[in-house]
N, C-alpha and C positions, 0 to 999 in steps of 0.2 A: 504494500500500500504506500503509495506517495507520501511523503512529508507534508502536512497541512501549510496552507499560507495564511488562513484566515478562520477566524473561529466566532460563526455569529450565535447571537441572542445569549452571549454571557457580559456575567460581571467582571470589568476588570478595575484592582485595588490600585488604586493611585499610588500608597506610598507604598516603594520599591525596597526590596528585601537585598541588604548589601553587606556584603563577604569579603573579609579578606582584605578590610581600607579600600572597597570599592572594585578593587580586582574581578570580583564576581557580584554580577548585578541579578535581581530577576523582576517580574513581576506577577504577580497571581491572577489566574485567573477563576472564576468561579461558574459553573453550571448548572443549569435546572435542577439536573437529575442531581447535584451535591457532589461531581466529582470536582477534583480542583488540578489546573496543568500551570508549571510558572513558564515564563515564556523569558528568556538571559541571553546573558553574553558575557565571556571569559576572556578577561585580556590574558596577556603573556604570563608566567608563571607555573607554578604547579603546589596544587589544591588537595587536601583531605576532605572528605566530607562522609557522616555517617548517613546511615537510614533509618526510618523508624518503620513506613512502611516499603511492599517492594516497589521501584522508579521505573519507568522508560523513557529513556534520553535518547532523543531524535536529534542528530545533528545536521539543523537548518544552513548554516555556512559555517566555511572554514574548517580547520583541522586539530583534532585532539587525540592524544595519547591519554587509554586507558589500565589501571590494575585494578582489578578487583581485591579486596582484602582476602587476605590470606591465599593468594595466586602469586607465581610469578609471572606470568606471562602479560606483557606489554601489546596490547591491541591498537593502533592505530583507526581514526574515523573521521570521516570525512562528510558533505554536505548528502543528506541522501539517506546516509546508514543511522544504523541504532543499536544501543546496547541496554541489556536490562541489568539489575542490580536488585540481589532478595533482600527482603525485610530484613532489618535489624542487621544490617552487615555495614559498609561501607565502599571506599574508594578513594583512589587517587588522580585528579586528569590533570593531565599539561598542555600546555598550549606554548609553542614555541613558539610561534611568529603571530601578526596579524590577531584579530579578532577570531572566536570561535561564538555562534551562536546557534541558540539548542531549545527544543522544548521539553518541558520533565513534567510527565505523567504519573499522577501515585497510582499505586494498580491497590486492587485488594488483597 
């Protein structure tokens, strides 16, 4: 399924959810049914972040390296692709160059 560009008939929160002195930005967004996606962008650097529930992160532009906790392996992604991340675990993404910008879906 394609990366969305547009997401109507929701609410989106004005004030902006920021990580990191700003390095990672995002904004929430809210829908009918109660699900909620934040819609970011990851400047340069490299980022921790836990989960509470499980994520899916669609990577809308640009390019990020990912590890999953407790993994070694370093995955690579780019505008297009997506990776998922279980409940209650975590992750690391780097962004070498340029902007990476991404949508993150909580799943149930």
């Amino acid at each position: 399924m394609p990366t969305p560009v547009q997401f109507p008939n929701v609410t989106a929160v004005a004030k902006a959810n920021v990580y990191f002195g700003g390095k990672v930005v995002s904004h929430s967004l809210l829908f009918p049914d109660g699900s909620k996606k934040t819609l970011g962008l990851i400047y340069p650097g490299r980022y921790h972040f836990g989960t509470e529930k499980a994520e899916l992160m669609e990577i809308v532009d640009g390019t990020c390296s990912v590890t999953l906790d407790g993994a070694e392996a370093v995955t690579t992604y780019t505008a297009g692709q997506e990776f998922r991340i279980p409940a209650k675990s975590g992750f690391h993404i780097e962004v070498a160059e340029g902007l990476c910008q991404y949508i993150c879906s909580f799943l149930d």
